[in-house]
N, C-alpha and C positions, 0 to 999 in steps of 0.2 A: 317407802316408809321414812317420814323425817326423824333423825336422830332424838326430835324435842317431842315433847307431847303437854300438851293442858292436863288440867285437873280436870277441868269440865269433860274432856276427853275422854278423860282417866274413869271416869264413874259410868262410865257408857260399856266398859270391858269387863266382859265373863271371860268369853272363852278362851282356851288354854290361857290364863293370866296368873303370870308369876311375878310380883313385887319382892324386890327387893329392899332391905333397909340399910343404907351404906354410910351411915353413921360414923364416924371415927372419934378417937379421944379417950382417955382410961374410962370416961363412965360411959361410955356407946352403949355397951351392952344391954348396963341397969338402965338406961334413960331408953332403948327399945324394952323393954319388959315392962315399964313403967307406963309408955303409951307408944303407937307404933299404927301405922295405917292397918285397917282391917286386912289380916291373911299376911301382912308383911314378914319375910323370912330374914332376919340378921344376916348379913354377909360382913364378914372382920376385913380389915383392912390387912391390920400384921399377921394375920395366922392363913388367911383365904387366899389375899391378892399380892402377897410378896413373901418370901421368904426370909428365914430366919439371918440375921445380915451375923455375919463373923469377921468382917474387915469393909466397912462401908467406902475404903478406898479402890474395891476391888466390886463397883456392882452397886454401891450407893447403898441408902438407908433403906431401900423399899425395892429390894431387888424383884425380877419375878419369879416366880413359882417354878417351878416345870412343869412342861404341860402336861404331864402325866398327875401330878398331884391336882393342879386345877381342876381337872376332869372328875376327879374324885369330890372335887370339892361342886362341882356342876351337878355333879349325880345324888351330892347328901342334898341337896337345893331343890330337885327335882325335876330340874330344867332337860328340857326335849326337846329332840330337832324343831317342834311345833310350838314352841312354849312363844307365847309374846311378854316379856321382859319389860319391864318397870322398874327403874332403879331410881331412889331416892336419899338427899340425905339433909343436912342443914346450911349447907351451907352455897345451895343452886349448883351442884357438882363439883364445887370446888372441892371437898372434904374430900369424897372416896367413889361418890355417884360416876363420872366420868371415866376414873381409873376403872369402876368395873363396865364399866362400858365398852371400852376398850377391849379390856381382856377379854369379855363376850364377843364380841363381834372379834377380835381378832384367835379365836377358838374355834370361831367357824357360823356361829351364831349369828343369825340374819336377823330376827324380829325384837331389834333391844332398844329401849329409848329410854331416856332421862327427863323425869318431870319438873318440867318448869316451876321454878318456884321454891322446889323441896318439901319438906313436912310442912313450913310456915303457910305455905299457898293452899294444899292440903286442908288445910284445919280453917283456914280461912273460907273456902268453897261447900267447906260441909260436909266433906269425905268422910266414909266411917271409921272410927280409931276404935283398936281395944288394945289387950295389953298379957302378959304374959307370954307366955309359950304360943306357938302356933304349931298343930299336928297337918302334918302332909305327908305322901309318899317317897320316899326315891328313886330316881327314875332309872335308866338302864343305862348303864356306863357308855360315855359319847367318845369316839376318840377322834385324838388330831395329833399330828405329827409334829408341827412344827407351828408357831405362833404365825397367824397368818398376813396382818397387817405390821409395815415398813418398822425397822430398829435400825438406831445408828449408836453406835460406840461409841466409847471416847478415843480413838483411833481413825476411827469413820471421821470424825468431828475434826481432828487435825489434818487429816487428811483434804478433807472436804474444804476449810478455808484456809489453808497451805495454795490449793489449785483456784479459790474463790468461784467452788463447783456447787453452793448451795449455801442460806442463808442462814444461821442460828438463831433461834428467837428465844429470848430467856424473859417467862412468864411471870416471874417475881415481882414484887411491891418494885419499885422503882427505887425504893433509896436500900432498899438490899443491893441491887443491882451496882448503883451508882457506889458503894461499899461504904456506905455511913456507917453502919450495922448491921450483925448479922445474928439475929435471936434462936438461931436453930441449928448451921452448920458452926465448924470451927473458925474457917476464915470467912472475913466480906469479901466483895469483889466481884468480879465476873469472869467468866472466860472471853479472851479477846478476839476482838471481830464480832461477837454475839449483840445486836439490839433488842433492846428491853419495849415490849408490850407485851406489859400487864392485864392476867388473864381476869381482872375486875372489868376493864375496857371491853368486855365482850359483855358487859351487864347495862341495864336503863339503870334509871334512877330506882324505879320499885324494887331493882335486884332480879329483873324476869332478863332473859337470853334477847338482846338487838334482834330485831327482827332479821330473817334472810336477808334483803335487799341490803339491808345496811350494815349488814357485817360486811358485805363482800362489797359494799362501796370503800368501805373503811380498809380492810386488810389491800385491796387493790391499790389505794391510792399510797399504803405505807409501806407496800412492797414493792412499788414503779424504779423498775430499773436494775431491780436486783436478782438474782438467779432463782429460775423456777424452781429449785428442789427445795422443802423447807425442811430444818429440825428443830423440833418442839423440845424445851426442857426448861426447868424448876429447880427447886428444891432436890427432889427424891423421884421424880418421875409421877408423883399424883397430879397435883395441878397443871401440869402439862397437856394431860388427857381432857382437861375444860376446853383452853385453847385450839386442841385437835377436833373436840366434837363441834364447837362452833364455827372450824369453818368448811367442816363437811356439812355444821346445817347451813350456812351460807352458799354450798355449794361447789366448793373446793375439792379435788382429790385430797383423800388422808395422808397426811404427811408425814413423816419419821420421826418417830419419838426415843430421845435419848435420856433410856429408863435410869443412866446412874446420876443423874442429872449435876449439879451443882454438890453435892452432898458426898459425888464421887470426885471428880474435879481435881474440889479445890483439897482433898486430902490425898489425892494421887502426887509423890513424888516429883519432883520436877516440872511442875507444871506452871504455866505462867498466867499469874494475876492480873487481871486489868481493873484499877480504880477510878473513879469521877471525883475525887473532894482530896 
């Protein structure tokens, strides 16, 4: 099963079909109640897919869960070892889509994919919307121990290009990166040694996911020569999870996502800034 799925795809699935709505933003909620793909189930970004942050130097803006609250939060969803998973949002996974993807699939969950497109392709193809509440059951508590796909720390991360034993790829708009600006954390900048592709570069012009072939034309030619281990980061550890599902649907092993991303970083004591301007 490809990480991606069509709309056109998407209207073809009953059985066990569980969509998700991964919306982020203070009005996520009301703008899901308001309209929302038929049977779509809200999943929060801050209260489902990260925990509550008490020192974002220590774990980032969007730390994760534990997997024991997750599982709880799998089980109010209704999600089943069987369930085939649909996760959508506004922003072609950039929002929250991807991040729960991740977290599915790295819970243990096999049958999850992100729709191409998001609600806009959705609405565009003809999909059914309605809107308020949606009733379903919950399902019977899944467990897993341990979060199953690659984490690297900010430790791992010094560690890693201290030995230049793996490459950082920091997913950010490029002039974040470059430290023009930074409209979200407290410093601009970047962590040094990290190169900047932008997890936009994994989009065509419509905003639909590069096709396989040319992702993995693209990531191969800009990764020639540098160490096969990769680590994914961002902002907070969301949009990182675009970058990781696009090149596992290019075909790529999953690569290590470093959940405190940029937002733990550059607020961790002593840590050293690299700027472009």
């Amino acid at each position: 099963m490809t990480p991606i799925i069509s709309a056109f795809d998407l209207k073809n699935l009953t059985e066990n079909l569980v969509i998700l709505d991964a919306r982020a933003g203070k009005d996520a909620y009301q703008n899901y109640l308001i309209k929302h793909i038929k049977g779509a189930r809200f999943i929060d970004l801050d209260t489902d897919l990260a925990e509550t942050v008490e020192d974002a130097a220590f774990g980032g803006r969007h730390p994760l869960p534990s997997i024991k609250k997750f599982g709880e939060t799998v089980s109010r969803l209704g999600i089943s070892e069987n369930s085939h998973i649909v996760v959508y949002d506004d922003k072609n996974g950039a929002n929250a889509a991807s991040r729960t993807w991740w977290m599915l699939k790295s819970f243990g969950l096999k049958n999850v994919q992100v729709l191409d497109g998001g609600i806009q392709i959705a609405e565009k193809e003809g999909l059914k919307f309605s809107s308020g509440e949606e009733t379903f059951q919950k399902s019977e508590l899944l467990k897993t121990e341990n979060w199953l796909l690659p984490i690297s720390s900010l430790e791992d991360i010094e560690n890693e290009l201290i030995n230049y034993s793996a490459i950082v790829i920091d997913v950010r708009d490029a002039y974040r990166y470059r430290g023009e600006s930074e409209p979200i954390d407290l410093v601009a900048g970047h962590i040094p040694e990290a190169i900047n592709i932008p997890f936009s570069e994994n989009l065509d012009d419509n905003g639909n996911f590069l096709l396989p072939e040319i992702l993995k034309e693209k990531y191969l030619k800009l990764l020639k020569d540098k160490p096969e281990k990769l680590i994914i980061h961002c902002g907070s550890g969301v949009t990182a999870c675009h970058t990781i599902l696009a090149l596992n649907y290019a075909g790529f092993e999953i690569p290590n996502l470093y959940v405190g991303s940029w937002s733990e970083w550059s607020r961790r004591e002593g840590k050293e800034i690299a700027r472009e301007v």
